[in-house]
C-alpha positions as a LaTeX table, in Angstrom:
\begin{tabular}{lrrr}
\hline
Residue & $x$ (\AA) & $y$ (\AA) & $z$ (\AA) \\
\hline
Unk1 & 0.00 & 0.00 & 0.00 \\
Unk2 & 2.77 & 2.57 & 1.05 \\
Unk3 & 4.29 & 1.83 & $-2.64$ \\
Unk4 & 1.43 & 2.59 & $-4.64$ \\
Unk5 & 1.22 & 5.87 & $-2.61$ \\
Unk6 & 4.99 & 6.40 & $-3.17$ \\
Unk7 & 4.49 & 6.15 & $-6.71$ \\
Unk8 & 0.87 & 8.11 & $-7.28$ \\
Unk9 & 2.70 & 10.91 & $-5.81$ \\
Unk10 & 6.25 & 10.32 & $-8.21$ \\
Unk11 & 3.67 & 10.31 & $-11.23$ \\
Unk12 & 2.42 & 13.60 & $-9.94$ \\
Unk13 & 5.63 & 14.96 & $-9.77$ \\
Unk14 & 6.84 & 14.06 & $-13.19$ \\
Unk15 & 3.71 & 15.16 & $-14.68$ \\
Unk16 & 3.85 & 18.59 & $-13.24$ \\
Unk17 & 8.07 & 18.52 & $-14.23$ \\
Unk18 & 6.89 & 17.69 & $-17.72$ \\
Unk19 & 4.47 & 20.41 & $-17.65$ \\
Unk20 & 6.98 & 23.00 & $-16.55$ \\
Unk21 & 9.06 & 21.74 & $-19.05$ \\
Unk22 & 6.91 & 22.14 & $-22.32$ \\
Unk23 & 5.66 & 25.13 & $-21.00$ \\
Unk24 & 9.06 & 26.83 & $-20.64$ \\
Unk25 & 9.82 & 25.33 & $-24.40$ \\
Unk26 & 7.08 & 27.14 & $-25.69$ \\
Unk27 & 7.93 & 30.64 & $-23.69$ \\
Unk28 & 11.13 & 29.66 & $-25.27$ \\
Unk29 & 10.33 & 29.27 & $-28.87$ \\
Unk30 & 8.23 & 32.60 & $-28.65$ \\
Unk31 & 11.29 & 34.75 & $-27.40$ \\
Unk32 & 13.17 & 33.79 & $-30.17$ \\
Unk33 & 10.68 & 34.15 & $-32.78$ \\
Unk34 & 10.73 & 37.81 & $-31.14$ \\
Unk35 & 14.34 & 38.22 & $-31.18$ \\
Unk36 & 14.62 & 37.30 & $-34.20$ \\
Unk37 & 12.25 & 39.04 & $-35.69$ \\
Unk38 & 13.42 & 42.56 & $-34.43$ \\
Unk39 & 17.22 & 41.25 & $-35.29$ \\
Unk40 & 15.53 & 40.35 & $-39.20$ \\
Unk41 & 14.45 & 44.21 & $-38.60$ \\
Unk42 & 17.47 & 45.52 & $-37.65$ \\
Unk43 & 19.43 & 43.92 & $-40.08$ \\
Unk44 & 17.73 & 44.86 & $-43.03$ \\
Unk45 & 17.29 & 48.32 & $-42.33$ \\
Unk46 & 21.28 & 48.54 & $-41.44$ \\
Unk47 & 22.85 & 46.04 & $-43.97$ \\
Unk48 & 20.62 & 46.32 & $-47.10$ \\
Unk49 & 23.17 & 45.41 & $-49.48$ \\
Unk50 & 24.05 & 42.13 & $-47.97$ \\
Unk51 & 20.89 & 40.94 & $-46.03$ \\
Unk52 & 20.60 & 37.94 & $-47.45$ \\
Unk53 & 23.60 & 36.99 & $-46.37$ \\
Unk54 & 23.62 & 38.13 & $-43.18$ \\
Unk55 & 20.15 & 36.71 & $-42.62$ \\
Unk56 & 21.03 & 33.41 & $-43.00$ \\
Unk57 & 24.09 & 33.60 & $-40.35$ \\
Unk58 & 21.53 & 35.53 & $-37.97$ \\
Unk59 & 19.20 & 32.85 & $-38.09$ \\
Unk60 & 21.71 & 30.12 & $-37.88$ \\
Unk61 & 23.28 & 31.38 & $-34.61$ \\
Unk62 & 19.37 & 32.07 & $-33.59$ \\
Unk63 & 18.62 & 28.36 & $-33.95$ \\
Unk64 & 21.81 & 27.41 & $-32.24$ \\
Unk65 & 21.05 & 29.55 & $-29.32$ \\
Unk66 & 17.27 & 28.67 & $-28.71$ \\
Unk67 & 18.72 & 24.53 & $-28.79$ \\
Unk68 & 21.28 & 25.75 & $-26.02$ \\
Unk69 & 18.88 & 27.53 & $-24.22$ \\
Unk70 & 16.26 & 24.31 & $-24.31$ \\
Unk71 & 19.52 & 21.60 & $-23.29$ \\
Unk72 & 20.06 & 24.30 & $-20.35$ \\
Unk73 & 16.70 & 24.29 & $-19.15$ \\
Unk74 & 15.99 & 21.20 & $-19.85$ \\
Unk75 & 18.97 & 19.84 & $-17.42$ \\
Unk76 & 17.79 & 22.30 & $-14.85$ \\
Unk77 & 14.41 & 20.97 & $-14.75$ \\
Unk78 & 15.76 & 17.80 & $-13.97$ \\
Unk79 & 18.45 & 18.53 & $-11.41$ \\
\hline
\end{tabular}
């Protein structure tokens, strides 16, 4: 009996840590689609002449840093 208590409450907790987790993935994806956006912006309106360019490395190193930011999180969830 005291093991099926043990683990209704350890199923509780890794629901509400999975929760956390997809909810801070999503607050993460939409910070970067911000940021990124208003770099796009910026870029264009500073570097017209080579904004292709200059787009694709921006949104390269944007991709690379919302990954890092999710493998960050993600271990400190789980810590």
């Amino acid at each position: 009996m005291g093991n099926e208590i043990l683990y209704h409450y350890i199923h509780e907790a890794d629901e509400i840590v999975v929760d956390q987790w997809l909810l801070i993935h999503d607050l993460i994806d939409v910070v970067v689609a911000v940021v990124a956006g208003v770099v796009v912006v910026v870029v264009h309106g500073v570097f017209a002449g080579v904004v292709d360019d200059v787009q694709l490395v921006a949104v390269e190193m944007i991709d690379e840093l919302r990954n890092n930011l999710k493998n960050i999180l993600f271990c400190l969830c789980f810590m």
